[in-house]
N, C-alpha and C positions, 0 to 999 in steps of 0.2 A: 617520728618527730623530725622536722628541718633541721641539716644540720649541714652545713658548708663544708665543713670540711669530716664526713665520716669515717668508720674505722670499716677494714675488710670485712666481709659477711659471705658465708658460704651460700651456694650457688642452691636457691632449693626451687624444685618442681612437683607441683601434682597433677598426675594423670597427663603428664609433657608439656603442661604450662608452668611459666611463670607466674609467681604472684602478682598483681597490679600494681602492688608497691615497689614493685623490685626494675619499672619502667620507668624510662626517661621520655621525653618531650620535645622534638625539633621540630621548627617549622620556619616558614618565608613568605607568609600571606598569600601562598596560593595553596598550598597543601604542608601537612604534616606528617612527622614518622615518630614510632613509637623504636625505641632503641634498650635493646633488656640488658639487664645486670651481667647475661652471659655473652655478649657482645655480639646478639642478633638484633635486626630490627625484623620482625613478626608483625609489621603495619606497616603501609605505606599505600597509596589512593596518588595515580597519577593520571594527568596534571594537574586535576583538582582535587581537593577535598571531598568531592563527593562521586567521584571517578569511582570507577572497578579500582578494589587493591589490586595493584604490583606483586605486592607480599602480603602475603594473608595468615599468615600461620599462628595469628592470636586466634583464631578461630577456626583452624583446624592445624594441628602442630608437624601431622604426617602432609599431607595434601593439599598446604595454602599456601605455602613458599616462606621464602627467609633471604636475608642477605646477613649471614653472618660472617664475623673476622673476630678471631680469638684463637689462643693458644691451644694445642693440644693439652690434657688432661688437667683443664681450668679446674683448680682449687677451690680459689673465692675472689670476692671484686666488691669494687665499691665504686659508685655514680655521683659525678659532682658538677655544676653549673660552672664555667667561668661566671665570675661575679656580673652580675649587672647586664648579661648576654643570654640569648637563648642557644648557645656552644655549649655542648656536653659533652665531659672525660669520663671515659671508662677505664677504671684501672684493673689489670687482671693480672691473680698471680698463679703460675702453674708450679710443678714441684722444683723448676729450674730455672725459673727469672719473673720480673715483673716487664707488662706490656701497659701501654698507655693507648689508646685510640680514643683521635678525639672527631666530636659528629658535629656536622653542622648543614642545611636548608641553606644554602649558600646565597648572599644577598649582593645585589651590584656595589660595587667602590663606589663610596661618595652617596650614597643612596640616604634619604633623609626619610625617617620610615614616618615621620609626623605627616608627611603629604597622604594624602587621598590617589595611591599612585600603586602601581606594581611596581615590585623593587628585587623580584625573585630571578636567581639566575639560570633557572632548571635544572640545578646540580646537587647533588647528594656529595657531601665530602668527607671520608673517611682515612683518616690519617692516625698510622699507625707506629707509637717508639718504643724502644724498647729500652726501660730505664735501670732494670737489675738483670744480670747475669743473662741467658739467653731462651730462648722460645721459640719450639717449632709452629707456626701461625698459620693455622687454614682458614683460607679465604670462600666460599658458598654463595654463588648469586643463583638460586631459586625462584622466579617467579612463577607465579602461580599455574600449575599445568604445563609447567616444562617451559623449555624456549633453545634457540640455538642461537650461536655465535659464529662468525665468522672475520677474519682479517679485515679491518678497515683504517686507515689513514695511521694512528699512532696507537692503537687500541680494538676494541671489539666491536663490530654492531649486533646487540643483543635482539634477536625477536623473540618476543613472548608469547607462545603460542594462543594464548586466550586473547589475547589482544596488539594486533596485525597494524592496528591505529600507531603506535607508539611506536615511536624513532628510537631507541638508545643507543646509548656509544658508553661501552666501559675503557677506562683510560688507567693508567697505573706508571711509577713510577720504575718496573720490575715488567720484563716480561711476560704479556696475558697469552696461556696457552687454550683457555677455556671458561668456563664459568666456575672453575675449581680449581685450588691451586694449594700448594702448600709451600711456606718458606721459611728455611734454616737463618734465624735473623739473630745478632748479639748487641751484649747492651750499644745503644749509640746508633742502632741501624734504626732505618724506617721504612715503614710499605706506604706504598698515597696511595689510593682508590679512588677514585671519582669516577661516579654515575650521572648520564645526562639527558637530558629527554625533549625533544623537539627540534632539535638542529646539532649539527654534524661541527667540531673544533678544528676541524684541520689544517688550519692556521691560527690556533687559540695556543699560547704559552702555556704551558702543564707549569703552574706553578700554584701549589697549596697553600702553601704560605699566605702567599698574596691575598689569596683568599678567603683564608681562615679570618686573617686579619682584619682585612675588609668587611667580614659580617660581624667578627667582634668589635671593632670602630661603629657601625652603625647603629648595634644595638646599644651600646654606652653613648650616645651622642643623643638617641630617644629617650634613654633615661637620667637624661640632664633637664627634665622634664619634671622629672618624678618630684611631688612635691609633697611629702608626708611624716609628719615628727610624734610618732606614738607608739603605742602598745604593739609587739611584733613586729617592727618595722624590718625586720629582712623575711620573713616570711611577706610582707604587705609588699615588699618590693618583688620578691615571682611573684606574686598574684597576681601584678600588672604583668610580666613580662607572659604571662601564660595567657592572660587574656590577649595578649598582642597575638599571642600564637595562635588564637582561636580566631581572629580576625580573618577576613577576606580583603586585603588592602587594595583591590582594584573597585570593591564594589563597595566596603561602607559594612558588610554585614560581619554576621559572627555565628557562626558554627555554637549548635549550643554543646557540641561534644565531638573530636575529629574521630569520632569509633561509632561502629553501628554492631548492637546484638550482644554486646557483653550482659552478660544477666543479671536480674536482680530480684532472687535470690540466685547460685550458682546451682543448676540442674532443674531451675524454673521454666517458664518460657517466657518471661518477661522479657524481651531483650527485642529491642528497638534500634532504628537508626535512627540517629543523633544529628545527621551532616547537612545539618540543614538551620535553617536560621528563625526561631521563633519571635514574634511580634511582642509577647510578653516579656523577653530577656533583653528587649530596647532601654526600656524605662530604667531598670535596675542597675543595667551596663553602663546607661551614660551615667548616672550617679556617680558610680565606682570610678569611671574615666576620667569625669569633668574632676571630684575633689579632690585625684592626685595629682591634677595640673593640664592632663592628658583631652586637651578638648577639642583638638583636631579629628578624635577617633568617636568623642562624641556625636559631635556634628554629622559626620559622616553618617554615624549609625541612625541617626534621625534622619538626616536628608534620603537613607536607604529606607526606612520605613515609611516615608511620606510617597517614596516615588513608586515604594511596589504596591500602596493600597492604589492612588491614583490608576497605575496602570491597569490590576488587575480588576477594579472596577466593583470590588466586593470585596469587603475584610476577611480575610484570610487569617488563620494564626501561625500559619508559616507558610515560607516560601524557600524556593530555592538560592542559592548565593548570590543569584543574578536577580531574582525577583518575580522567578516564574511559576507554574504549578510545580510541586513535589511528584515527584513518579508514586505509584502506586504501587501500594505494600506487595512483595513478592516474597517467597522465601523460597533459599539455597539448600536444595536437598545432596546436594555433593561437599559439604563442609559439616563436621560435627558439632562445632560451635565449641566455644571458650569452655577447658571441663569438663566437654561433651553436653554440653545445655545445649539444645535445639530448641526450633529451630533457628537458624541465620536467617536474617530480613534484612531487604534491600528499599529504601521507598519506605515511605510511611502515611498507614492507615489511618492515620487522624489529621491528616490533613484537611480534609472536609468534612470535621465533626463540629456541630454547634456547641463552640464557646463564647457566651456572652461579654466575657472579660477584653476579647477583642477590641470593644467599642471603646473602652477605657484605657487601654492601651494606646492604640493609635492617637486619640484625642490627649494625652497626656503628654505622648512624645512631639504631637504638634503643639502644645503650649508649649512644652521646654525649647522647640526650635527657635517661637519668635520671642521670646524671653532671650533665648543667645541671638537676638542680633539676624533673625531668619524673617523670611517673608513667604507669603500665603495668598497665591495668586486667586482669583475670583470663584476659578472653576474647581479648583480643589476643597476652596470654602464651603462650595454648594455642599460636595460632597461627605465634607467632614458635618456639617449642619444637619446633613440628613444623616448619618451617624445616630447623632444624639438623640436624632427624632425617633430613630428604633431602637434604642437604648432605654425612654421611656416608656417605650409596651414590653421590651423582649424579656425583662428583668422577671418576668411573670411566667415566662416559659418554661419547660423542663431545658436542662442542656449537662453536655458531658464533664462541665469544671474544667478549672486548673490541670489536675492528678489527669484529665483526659481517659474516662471511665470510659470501659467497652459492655457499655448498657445503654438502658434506654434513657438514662441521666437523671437528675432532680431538679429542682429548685433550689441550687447553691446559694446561700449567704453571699461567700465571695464574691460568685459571679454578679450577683444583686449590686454588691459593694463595688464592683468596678463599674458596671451603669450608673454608677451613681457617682464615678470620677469622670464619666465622658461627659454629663451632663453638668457639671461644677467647670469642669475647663471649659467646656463650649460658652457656657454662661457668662465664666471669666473672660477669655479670649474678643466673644463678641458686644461684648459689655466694654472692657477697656479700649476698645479697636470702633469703636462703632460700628458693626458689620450686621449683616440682615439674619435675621433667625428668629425662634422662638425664645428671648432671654430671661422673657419669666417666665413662662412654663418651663423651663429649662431648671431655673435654679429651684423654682417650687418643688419639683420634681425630686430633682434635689436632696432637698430638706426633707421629704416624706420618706424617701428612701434610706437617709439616717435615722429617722425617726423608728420605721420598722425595723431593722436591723435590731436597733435597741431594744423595741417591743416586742413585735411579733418576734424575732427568733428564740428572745430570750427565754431561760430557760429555768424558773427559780430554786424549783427540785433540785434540778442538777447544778443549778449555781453558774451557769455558762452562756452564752450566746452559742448557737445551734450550726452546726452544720448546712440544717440546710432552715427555709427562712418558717418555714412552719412546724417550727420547735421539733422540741421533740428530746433534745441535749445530748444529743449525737455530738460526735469532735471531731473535727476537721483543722490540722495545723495550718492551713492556709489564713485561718480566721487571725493568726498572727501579723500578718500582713497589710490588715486593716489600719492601724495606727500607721503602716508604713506608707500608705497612699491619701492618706490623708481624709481616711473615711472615719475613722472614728481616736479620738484622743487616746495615745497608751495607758494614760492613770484615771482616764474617766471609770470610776468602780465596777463595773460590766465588763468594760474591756481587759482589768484588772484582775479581773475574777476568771476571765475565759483564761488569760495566758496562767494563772494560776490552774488552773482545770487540763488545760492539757500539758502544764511540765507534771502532773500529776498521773493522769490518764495515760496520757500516749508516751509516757517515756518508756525508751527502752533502755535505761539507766546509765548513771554517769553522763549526762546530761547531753545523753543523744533521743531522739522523738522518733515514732512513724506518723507518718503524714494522717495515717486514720486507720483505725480497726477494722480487719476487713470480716468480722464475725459481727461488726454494727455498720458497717457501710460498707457492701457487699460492691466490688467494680465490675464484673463480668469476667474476671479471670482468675482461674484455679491458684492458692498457693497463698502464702504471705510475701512480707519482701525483707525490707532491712530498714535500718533507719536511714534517713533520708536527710543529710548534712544541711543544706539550705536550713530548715526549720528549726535546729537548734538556734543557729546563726539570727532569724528573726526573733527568736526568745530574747537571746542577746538586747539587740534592740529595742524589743519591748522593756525589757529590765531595766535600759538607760531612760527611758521615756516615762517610768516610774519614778525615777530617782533613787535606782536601786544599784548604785554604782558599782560597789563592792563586788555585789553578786554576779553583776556583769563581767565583772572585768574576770571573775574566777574562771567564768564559762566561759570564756572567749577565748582563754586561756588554755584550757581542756579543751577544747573543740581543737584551737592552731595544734596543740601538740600531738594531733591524730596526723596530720601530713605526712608523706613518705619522706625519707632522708633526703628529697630532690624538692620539698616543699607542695607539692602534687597530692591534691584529692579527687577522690571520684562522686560519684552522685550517690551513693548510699553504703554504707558501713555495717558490716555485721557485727551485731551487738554481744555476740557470743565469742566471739574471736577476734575482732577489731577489725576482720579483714574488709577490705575494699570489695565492694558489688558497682554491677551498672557502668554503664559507660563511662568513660576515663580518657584523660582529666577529665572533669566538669565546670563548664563555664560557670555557672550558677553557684556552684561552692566556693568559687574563688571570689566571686562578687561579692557573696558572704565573709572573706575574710575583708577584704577591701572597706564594704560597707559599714559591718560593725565595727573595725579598727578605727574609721573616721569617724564614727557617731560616739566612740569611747572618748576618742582626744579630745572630740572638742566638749562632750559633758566633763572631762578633769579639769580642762580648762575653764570653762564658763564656772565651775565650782571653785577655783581659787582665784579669783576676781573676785 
C-alpha cells in the first residue's frame, strides 16, 4: 500500500533478488534507474532507455552489475519519494546508525519539464548522510562485465568493458581510489557520488545540493499542473509523476515499461522488453494526461504518434522512442534472468505481428489532435483515409490481438471493435472537416460493425459477448474496453452482462482478473501468468458507466491499495501471494489509476448535482 511516509522493513531476497516492491523509480526523460530498498540500483540503460544496461543485476544478481552505497551489515530500510518529486530517500539502518541516501536522474536548473524539450543532465546523483550514530558505508560501481577506472580531472573515468561507447566520470566528495570503497562516516557526515555519462566536468562545480535542488524545484513546478480533486489523490498524484518518468521528453513518446524480461509468471518465459513505445498506450495516455491538466505531454504523445505512422509509411504497433523499427527479438544467453526465469530478451518479436487494433489507434489519436487545436496536412489525410479503408476489410482477417498472441491469431472482438473506431473517427473527422474520403461507407461500416459485435459475437448460453466475433462465449478482458472507446455503451445489457461474465469468469479473486484462460484461449506459449492490473481497472470503469458507483469506488479502492509503499505497480500481480510479476513499473497500470480516479470523481460528482 502507498504510504509516504513508511515504517523500516527488513531487507528480504530470493534466490538474490529483491522483491519488485521493495524498488524505487528515478528518471530525467532520457533514461531511468530502478534503486532497491538495499541501496543498490540493479537497473540502469545508458543513455537511453532502451540502450544496453550499465547495471543489470535485476536480471542476473551475480553477473549483471550494481552501483550499490549502503552500510555494512544493513538491517532494514525503508523508501520514500520527496513529495511531489521523482527524488528518492533511502533510509538504512545497520546495528550502529541510520544513513539516508538520496537518488536522483538529475535535471537542468531552471528546466520547465512541461516543454516538449530534453531537460536531462547525464548525471546519476547519489548523496549520502548519515542521521543516527555511525556506519561503515560501502560504495560498488559494477557495471556490467567489469570496467576499469583510472585518474582523471577531480574523479574517475570509468570504462565499462561491454561498452567502450560510454564516456563516464565518477566524481565524489571524498577521495575515489577505485570503483570500491569503503567509508568510516558519523552522524552529520556525508558521501556525494555522482555518475556522469557523455562529457567530462572539469570545470563543473561539484555541488549536490545545487543539484538535488534543482530537480526537486523542477519536478514541483511540473506539478503545479496537477489538476485532480478525488478518490486517492496522493497515489493519483505518483501516477503522474511515474508517467513522467516513463516519458521520452525529447521525442513526445513513452516507454510502455523502462525494464525488459521481468517475468510473468516468475520461472515462465514470458518476459519481454517493454522499452519501447506502443501505439495503443497513445489513446489511453493522453486521457490520463490531458484530465490532470498535463496536456503539453498529451500533445506531444500525439504529435509522436502522427509523425511515426507518417514516416514509417505503414502502422506499426510500436516503435522505437524516436519513431523507428524496433530491433529484433534476441535473447541473452549470459544473464539468468530475474529469479533465474530465462530467457532475457532484447528487441521485440511482435513488432511486426498483425494487430488490427492499430488502425483504431492511430485514427483515434488523430481525432484527439485536431480536437486539441492540431492540424492535418493533406498528405497525411490521404494516408489516415486509407487507414480506414483497410480497417473495413481487415476486421475480417485472423490477427494476433491486443494480449499479442504467438499463434496464428483469430478473429478478435476487440480487434473488430477498434476497426470500427478507425472508421467512426475517420467519418467524424472528414465529415466535420469536409475532407475527401469514403464518409458513408465509412460510418455505414461503422454501424454494421456494432451491430455484429452485438450479434454475431454474442453469446446467449453463456450470457456474454465473445472473445472472438464468431461466438463461441469464450472471455477475453479486453472486451472491457469496449465501452471505453466508445464502441459499445457500458449499461447497454450485453455489455452489462459481458463485464458481469468475466468479473465472474476470469477473476482471480478479490477483484483482480486474467486477461483470458489460457485452457479456452490457448496463445502459443507454455504456462499460465498472473492477473493482469489494467483490467481490473477497466472493470472499474465499466462499474461507473453502469451506475454502479458504490461498487466502483470499493474496487478502485482494493486495486490502489495493492501499490508498493513508493505507490508503484507492475503489470501483473500474483493472485496467490500479491507479489508483483512482469515488467515494472507499468505505464498501463498507472493509467489505470489516473483513469479510473477521474471517471469516479466526476460520476460522485455529476450524482450530487
Amino acid at each position: 500500500m502507498h504510504d509516504p511516509d513508511p515504517p523500516f522493513r527488513p531487507i528480504r531476497r530470493r534466490k538474490g533478488y529483491l522483491p519488485l516492491e521493495d524498488l524505487g523509480l528515478i528518471g530525467d526523460g532520457a533514461t531511468a534507474a530502478l534503486v532497491g530498498l538495499d541501496g543498490s540500483i540493479p537497473w540502469m540503460c545508458l543513455p537511453r532507455f532502451d540502450s544496453e544496461p550499465l547495471f543489470c543485476g535485476l536480471l542476473d544478481y551475480a553477473r549483471g552489475g550494481h552501483f550499490t552505497l549502503a552500510p555494512e551489515d544493513l538491517v532494514e530500510a525503508r523508501q520514500r519519494y520527496e513529495p511531489d518529486t521523482g527524488v528518492l530517500t533511502t533510509d538504512m539502518r545497520s546495528p550502529t546508525g541510520v544513513v539516508r541516501v538520496t537518488d536522483a536522474l538529475a535535471v537542468r536548473s531552471g528546466a520547465e519539464l512541461t516543454e516538449d524539450a530534453p531537460a536531462d543532465r547525464a548525471e546519476l546523483v547519489r548523496s549520502a548522510r548519515v542521521l543516527d550514530g555511525h556506519v561503515r558505508l560501502r560504495m560498488d560501481v559494477e557495471p556490467r562485465g567489469g570496467g576499469q577506472a583510472q585518474p582523471l580531472f577531480s574523479g574517475l573515468e570509468v570504462r565499462p568493458s561491454r561498452r567502450p561507447d560510454l564516456r563516464l566520470h565518477l566524481r565524489s566528495n571524498y577521495p575515489l581510489t577505485g570503483l570500491h570503497g569503503t567509508y568510516d562516516l558519523r552522524q552529520g557526515d556525508r558521501l556525494d557520488v555522482v555518475l556522469s555519462w557523455g562529457r567530462f566536468h572539469r570545470h563543473h562545480r561539484f555541488d549536490t545540493d545545487a543539484t538535488l535542488r534543482a530537480t526537486t524545484d523542477a519536478w514541483r513546478r511540473w506539478m503545479q499542473h496537477f489538476a485532480y480533486s478525488g478518490p486517492q489523490e496522493p497515489l493519483v498524484r505518483r501516477a503522474a509523476i511515474t508517467l513522467k518518468q516513463c516519458d521520452d521528453w525529447a521525442n513526445g513518446s513513452l516507454v510502455a515499461a523502462p525494464t525488459s524480461s521481468l517475468p510473468a509468471p516468475v520461472g515462465g518465459i514470458r518476459n519481454w522488453d517493454y522499452r519501447y513505445a506502443w501505439i495503443r498506450d497513445a489513446a489511453y495516455a493522453v486521457f490520463a494526461q490531458r484530465r490532470l491538466g498535463f496536456t503539453g505531454e498529451a500533445d506531444a504523445f500525439l504529435g509522436w504518434v502522427l509523425d511515426a505512422f507518417e514516416h514509417s509509411r505503414r502502422p506499426r504497433i510500436m516503435y522505437t522512442l524516436g519513431g523507428s523499427l524496433v530491433p529484433d527479438e534476441v535473447e541473452d544467453s549470459e544473464l539468468e534472468g530475474y529469479r533465474r526465469s530465462s530467457p532475457v530478451r532484447w528487441g521485440n518479436g511482435a513488432t511486426d505481428q498483425r494487430q488490427h487494433d492499430v488502425y483504431g489507434e492511430i485514427l483515434d489519436c488523430a481525432d484527439q489532435w485536431l480536437r486539441s487545436g492540431g492540424e492535418i496536412q493533406p498528405a497525411l489525410w490521404a494516408s489516415l483515409a486509407g487507414l480506414a479503408d483497410t480497417a473495413a476489410q481487415a476486421w475480417r482477417q485472423p490477427d494476433q490481438g491486443i494480449w499479442e498472441v504467438r499463434n496464428e491469431g483469430r478473429v478478435f472482438t476487440y480487434s473488430a471493435g477498434m476497426c470500427h473506431v478507425a472508421l467512426d473517427r475517420a467519418a467524424a473527422i472528414g465529415g466535420r472537416l469536409g475532407l475527401p474520403g469514403q464518409i458513408g461507407m465509412w460510418r455505414e461500416s461503422a454501424d454494421q460493425l456494432r451491430r455484429l459485435i452485438l450479434e454475431e459475437a454474442w453469446d446467449e448460453k453463456a450470457q456474454t459477448i465473445s472473445a472472438h466475433l464468431d461466438g463461441g462465449g469464450t472471455l477475453d478482458a479486453s472486451l472491457l474496453a469496449l465501452p471505453l472507446r466508445q464502441v459499445v455503451p457500458a449499461d447497454h445489457p450485453r455489455m452489462t452482462a459481458t463485464a458481469t461474465a468475466i468479473a465472474e469468469r476470469l477473476t482471480a479473486g478479490d477483484g483482480l482478473l486474467y486477461r483470458y484462460l489460457h485452457n479456452e484461449s490457448p496463445d502459443g506459449l507454455p504456462g499460465d501468468e498472473g492477473a493482469f492490473v489494467l483490467c481490473s481497472f477497466w472493470l472499474v470503469d465499466n462499474l461507473i458507466g453502469q451506475g454502479r458507483i458504490e461498487a466502483a469506488e470499493e474496487l478502485y479502492a482494493s486495486l490502489c491499495a495493492r501499490a508498493s509503499p513508493l505507490g508503484l505497480l507492475a503489470e501483473q500481480i500474483d493472485p496467490s501471494t500479491g507479489e508483483f510479476m512482469g515488467n515494472f513499473p507499468q505505464a498501463f497500470s498507472h493509467i489505470g489509476i489516473i483513469a479510473s480516479g477521474v471517471n469516479l470523481a466526476r460520476a460522485k460528482a455529476e450524482a450530487t448535482t
